[in-house]
KEKE-3310 file (N, C-alpha, C; in steps of 0.2 Angstrom, whole numbers, plus 5000, padded with zeros to 4 digits):
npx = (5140:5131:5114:5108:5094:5086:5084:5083:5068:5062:5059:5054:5041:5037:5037:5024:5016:5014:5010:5023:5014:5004:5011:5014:5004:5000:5009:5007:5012:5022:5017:5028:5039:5041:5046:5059:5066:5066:5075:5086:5089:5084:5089:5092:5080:5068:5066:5055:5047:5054:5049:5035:5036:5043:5031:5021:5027:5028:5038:5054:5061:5073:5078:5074:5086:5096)
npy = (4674:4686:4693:4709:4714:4723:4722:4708:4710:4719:4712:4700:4705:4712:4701:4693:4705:4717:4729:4741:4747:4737:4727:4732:4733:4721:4718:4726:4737:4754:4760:4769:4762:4750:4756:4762:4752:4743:4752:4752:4762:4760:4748:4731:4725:4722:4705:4699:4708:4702:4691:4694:4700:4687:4678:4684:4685:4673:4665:4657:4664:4665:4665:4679:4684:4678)
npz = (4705:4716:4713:4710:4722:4717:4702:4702:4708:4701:4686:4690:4695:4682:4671:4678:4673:4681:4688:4696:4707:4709:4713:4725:4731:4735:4745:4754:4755:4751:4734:4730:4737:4733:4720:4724:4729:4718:4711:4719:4729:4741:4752:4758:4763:4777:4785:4785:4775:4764:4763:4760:4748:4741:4743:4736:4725:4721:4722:4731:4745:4743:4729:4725:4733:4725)
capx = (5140:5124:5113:5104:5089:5081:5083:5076:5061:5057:5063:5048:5037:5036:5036:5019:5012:5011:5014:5024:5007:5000:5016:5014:4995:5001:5013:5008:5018:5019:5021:5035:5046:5043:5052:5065:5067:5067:5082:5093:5089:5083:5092:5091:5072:5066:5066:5048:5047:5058:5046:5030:5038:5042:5025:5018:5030:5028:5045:5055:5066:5082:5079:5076:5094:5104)
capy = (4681:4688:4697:4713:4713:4727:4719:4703:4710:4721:4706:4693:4709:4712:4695:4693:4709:4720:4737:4746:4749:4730:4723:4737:4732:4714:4717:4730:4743:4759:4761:4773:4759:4745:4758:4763:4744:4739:4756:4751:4767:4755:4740:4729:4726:4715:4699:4702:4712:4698:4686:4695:4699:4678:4674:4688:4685:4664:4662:4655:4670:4664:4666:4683:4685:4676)
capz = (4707:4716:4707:4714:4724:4715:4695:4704:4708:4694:4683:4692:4693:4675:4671:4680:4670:4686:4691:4703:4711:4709:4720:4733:4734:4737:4750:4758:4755:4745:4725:4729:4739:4727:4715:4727:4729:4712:4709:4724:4735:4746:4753:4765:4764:4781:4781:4787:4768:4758:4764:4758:4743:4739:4740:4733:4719:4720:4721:4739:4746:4741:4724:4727:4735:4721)
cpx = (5133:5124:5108:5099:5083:5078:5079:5072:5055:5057:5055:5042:5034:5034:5027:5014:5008:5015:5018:5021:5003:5006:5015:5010:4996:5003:5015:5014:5018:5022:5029:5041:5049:5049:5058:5071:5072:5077:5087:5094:5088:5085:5090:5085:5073:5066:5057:5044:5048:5051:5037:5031:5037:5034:5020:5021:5030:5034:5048:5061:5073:5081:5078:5083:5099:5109)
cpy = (4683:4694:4702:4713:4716:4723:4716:4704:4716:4717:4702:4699:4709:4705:4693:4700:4716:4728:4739:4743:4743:4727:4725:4736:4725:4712:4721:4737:4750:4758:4762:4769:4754:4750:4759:4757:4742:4745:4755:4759:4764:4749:4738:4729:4722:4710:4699:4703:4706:4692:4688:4696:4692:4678:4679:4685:4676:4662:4661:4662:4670:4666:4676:4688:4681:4678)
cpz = (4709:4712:4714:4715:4721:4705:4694:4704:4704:4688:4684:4691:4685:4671:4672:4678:4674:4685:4697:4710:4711:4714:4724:4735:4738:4742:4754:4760:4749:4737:4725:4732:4737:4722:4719:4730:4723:4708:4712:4728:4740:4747:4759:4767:4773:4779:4782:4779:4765:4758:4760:4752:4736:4737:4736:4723:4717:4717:4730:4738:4743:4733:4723:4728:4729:4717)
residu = (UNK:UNK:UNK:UNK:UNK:UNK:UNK:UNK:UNK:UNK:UNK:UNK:UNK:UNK:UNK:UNK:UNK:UNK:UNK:UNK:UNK:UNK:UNK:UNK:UNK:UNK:UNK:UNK:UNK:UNK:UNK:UNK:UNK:UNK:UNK:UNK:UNK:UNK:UNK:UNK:UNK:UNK:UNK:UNK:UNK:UNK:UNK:UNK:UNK:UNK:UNK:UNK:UNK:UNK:UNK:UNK:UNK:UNK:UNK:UNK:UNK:UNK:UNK:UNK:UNK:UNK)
# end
């Protein structure tokens, strides 16, 4: 069963000992969409996004999506 894209990447986030606000620095993007990400008000990031997220996160996209 896939698992949600938001858990994923609060999940590798934390894991890595970042903030919100240290992902969003990474990837370009705001504090407040990583949260909205990580809660699931946000779906359906870009792939454009998903891809900066991976390597931000040094992980391959798919696992991301699993």
């Amino acid at each position: 069963m896939a698992r949600r894209l938001g858990p994923v990447i609060k999940a590798l986030r934390q894991q890595r000992g970042w903030t919100q606000r240290e992902l969003a620095r990474r990837v370009h993007v705001t504090d407040e969409y990583v949260g909205m990400l990580e809660t699931g008000k946000r779906k359906n990031p870009s792939l454009a996004l998903l891809k900066r997220l991976a390597k931000a996160l040094g992980v391959p996209v798919a696992e991301l999506l699993e």
